[in-house]
C-alpha positions in Angstrom: 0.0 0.0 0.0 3.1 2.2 0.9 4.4 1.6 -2.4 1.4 2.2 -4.4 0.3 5.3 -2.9 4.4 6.7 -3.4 3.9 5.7 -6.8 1.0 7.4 -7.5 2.7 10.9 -5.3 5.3 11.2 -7.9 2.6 11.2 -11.2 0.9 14.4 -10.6 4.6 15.9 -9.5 5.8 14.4 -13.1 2.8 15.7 -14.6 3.8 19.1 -13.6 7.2 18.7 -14.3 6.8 17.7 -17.8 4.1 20.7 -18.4 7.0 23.2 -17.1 9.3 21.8 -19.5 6.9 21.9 -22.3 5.9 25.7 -21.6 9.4 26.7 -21.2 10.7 25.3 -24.2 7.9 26.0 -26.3 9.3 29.9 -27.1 12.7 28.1 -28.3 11.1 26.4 -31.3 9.1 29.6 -32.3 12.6 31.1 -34.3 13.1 27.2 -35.8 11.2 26.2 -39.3 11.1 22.8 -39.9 11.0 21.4 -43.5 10.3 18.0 -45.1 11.6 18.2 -48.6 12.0 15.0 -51.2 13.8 16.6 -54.2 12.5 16.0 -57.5 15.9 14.4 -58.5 15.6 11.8 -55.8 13.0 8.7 -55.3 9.9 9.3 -53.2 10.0 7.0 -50.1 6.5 6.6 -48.6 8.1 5.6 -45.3 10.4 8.4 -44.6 11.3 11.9 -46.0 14.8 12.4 -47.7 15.7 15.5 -46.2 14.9 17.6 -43.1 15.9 20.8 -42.9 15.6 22.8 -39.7 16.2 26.5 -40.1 16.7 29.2 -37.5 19.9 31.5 -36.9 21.4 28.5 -38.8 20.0 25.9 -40.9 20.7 22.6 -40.1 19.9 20.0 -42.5 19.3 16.1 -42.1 19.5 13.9 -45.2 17.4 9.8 -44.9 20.0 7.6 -45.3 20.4 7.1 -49.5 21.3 4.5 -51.5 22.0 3.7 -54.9 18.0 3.5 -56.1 16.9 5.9 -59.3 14.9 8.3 -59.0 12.0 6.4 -60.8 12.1 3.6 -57.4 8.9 2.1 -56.5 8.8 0.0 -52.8 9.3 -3.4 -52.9 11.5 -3.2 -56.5 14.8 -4.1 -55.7 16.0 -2.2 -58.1 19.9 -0.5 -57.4 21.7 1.3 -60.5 25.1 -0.6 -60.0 25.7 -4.1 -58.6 29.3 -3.4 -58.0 31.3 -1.7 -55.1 32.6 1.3 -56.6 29.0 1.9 -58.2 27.4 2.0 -55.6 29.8 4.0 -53.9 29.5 6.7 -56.5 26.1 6.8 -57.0 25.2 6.9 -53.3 27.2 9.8 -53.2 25.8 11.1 -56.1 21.8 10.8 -54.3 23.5 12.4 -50.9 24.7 15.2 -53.0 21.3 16.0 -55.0 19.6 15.4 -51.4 21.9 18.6 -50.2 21.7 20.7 -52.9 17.9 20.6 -52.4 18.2 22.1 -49.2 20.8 24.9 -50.2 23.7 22.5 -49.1 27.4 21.0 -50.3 29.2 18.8 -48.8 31.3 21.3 -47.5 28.5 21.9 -45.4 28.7 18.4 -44.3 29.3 18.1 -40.5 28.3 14.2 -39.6 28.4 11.5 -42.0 27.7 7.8 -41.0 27.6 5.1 -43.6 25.9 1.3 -43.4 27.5 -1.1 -45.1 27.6 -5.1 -45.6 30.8 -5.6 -46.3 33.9 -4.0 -44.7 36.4 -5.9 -47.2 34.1 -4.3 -50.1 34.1 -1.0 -48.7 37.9 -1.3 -48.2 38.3 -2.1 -51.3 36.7 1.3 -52.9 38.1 3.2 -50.5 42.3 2.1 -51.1 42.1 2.1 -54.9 44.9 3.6 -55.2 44.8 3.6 -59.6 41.2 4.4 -59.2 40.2 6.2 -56.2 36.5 7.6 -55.2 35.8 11.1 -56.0 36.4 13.5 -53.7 33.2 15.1 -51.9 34.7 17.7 -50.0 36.7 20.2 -52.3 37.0 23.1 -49.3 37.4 21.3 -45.9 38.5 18.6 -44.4 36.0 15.7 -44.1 33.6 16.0 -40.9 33.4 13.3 -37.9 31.9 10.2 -39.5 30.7 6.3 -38.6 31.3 3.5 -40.8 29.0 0.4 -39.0 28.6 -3.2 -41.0 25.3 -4.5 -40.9 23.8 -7.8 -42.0 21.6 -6.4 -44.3 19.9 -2.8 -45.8 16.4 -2.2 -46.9 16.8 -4.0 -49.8 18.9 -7.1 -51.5 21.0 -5.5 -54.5 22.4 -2.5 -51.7 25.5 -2.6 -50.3 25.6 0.8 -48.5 23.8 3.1 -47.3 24.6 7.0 -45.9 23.1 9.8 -44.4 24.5 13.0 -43.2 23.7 16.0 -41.4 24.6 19.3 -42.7 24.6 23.1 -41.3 24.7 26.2 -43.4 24.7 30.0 -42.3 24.3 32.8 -44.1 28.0 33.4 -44.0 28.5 29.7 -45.3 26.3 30.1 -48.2 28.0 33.0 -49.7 31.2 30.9 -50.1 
């Protein structure tokens, strides 16, 4: 009975708690615009937005995780551009950059990347070409923090990796 009735103490306490928090942080959103935006140049995913873009004294800008799907993708197709490593690799970069310049973005403007992939040897293997190495996606800065995890799997069969990013532009790093 103890216990129940101290249970039942702390709810209304929470209750007010939580309806503190909510009023005082509700003024801190008011100078933040949120956007959803899938760019024509990228597939439509009825499960997720492409790109988020939260914009306030900066905008920050959060790109789905893309992989190497066309633009014409329907659910449940299977379909990936390239079959190979470096493929892949390229035109997953390729979707990540369309995604960013949708939102205003480079990836200069890039500051988290994490990739997914199902093979660490394949990955490797893209990454230490040394005759043919991947292009280069940051032209002025060095590349931001990132995380490379394995996983068994992706969405679909035919992908081999997957990456999203999170980007922030000002108004002084959009006149660059």
């Amino acid at each position: 009975m103890i216990a129940r009735s101290m249970q039942y103490g702390f709810l209304p306490a929470l209750l007010v708690l939580l309806l503190v928090v909510q009023v005082a942080g509700a003024g801190e959103n008011e100078a933040l615009e949120f956007r959803r935006i899938d760019p024509p140049t990228l597939n439509r995913h009825p499960f997720y937005s492409q790109v988020t873009v939260v914009q306030g004294d900066a905008k920050h800008i959060y790109v789905a995780g893309q992989t190497d799907r066309a633009v014409d993708y329907k659910f449940g197709d299977n379909a990936c551009r390239h079959d190979d490593w470096r493929g892949q690799y390229i035109g997953v970069h390729e979707n990540v950059g369309k995604a960013l310049a949708a939102a205003g973005a480079t990836w200069d403007d890039v500051v988290f990347i994490r990739r997914f992939v199902t093979d660490m040897k394949g990955f490797r293997s893209v990454m230490g070409d040394k005759e043919n190495p991947p292009p280069k996606l940051w032209k002025n800065r060095r590349p931001p923090p990132s995380t490379l995890i394995q996983v068994v799997a992706l969405s679909e069969p035919c992908q081999l990796l997957e990456v999203d990013v999170f980007a922030v532009v000002t108004e002084d790093s959009a006149s660059e």
